[in-house]
C-alpha positions in Angstrom: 0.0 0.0 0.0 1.6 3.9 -0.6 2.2 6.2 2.0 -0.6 8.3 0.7 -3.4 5.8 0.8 -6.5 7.1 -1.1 -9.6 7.8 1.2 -12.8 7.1 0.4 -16.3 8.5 1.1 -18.4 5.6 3.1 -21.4 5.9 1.0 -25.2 4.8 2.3 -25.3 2.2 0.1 -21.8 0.6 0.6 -21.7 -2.2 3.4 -19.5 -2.6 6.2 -18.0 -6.1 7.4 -16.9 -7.1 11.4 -14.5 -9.5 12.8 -16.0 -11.5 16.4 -14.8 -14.0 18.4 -16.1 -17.5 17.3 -17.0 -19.6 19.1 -18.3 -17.2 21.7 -15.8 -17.2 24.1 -16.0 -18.2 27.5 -16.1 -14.7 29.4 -18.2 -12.3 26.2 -21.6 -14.0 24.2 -20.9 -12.9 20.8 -24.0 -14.8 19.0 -27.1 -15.6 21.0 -28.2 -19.2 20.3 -30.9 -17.9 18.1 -28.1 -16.6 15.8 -29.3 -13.0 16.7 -26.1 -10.3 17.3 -25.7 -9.7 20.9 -24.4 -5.7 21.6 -20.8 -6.8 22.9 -19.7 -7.4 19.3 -20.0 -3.4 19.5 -18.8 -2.3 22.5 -15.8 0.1 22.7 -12.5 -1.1 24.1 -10.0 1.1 26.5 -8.3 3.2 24.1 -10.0 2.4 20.7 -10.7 5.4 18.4 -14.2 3.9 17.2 -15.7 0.0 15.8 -13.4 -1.2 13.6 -14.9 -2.5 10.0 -13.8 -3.3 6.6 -15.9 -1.8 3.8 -17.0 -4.8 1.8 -16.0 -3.8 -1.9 -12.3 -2.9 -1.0 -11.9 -6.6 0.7 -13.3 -10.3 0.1 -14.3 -12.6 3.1 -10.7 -13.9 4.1 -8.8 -10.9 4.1 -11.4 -9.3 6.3 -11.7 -12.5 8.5 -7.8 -13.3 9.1 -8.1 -16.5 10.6 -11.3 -19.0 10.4 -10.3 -20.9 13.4 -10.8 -18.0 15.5 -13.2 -15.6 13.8 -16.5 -14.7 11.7 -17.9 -11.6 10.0 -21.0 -10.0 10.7 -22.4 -7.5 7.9 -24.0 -4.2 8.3 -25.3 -1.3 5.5 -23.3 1.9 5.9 -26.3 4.1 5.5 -28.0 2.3 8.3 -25.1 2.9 11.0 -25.0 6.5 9.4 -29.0 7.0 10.5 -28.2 6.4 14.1 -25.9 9.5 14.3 -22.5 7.4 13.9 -19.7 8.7 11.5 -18.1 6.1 9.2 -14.9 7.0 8.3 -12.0 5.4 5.5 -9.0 4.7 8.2 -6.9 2.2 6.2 -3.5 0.6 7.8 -0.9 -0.4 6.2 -1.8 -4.2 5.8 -5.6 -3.6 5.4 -7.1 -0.9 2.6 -10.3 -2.0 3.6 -10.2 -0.5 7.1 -12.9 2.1 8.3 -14.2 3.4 11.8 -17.1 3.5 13.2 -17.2 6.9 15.4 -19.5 8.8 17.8 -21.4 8.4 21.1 -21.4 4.7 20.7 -22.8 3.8 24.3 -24.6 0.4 25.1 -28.0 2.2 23.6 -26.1 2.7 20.2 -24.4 -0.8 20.8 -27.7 -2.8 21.1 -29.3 -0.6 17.6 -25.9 -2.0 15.7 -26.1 -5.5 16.4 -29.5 -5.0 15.8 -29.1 -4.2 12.0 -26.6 -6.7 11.8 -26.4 -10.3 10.0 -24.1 -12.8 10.4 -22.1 -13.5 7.3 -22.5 -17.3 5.9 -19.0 -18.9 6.1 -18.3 -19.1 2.5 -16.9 -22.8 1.5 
């Protein structure tokens, strides 16, 4: 990637992808048995800037997941996390173009109405 990576507007209609835990793990319920999204896939850390995401057209399933032993993606419309106040902002690193942040007031309230207009993404084969 160049030094000057190229930042892109997060439009409405693009679509945002998020690493979790799988399977949950012992201490944090990622995925309530009835496959709903359970909030603490968007809490905020100690020191985190906002949610970190990949915006789905600059990455493919793998490259966003890393490892399929230890993760899964859940998928969520840009526009929709846009209508609940939130900022979505390009951030990428230097191993991942895809990157974006989720920013704003992003308290349990705001936590519950993201997993809420999330989806689990199928594991491709």
């Amino acid at each position: 990637m160049s030094q000057n990576p190229i930042l892109i507007d997060i439009l409405p209609e693009h679509n945002l992808l998020r690493r979790y835990v799988h399977p949950n793990p012992p201490d944090r319920l990622m995925i309530k048995e009835d496959g709903t999204v359970c909030s603490t896939c968007y809490h905020l850390r100690p020191n985190e800037d906002g949610i970190s995401v990949d915006i789905e057209h600059l990455t493919n399933y793998d490259k966003s997941v890393k490892d399929r032993t230890k993760f899964r993606l859940l998928w969520l419309n840009a526009g929709d996390v846009q209508n609940l106040g939130l900022n979505t902002n390009h951030n990428p690193l230097p191993d991942n173009e895809a990157h974006a942040l989720i920013t704003g007031d992003i308290d349990r309230k705001i936590s519950k109405k993201l997993a809420y207009i999330s989806r689990v993404v199928p594991l491709p084969d």
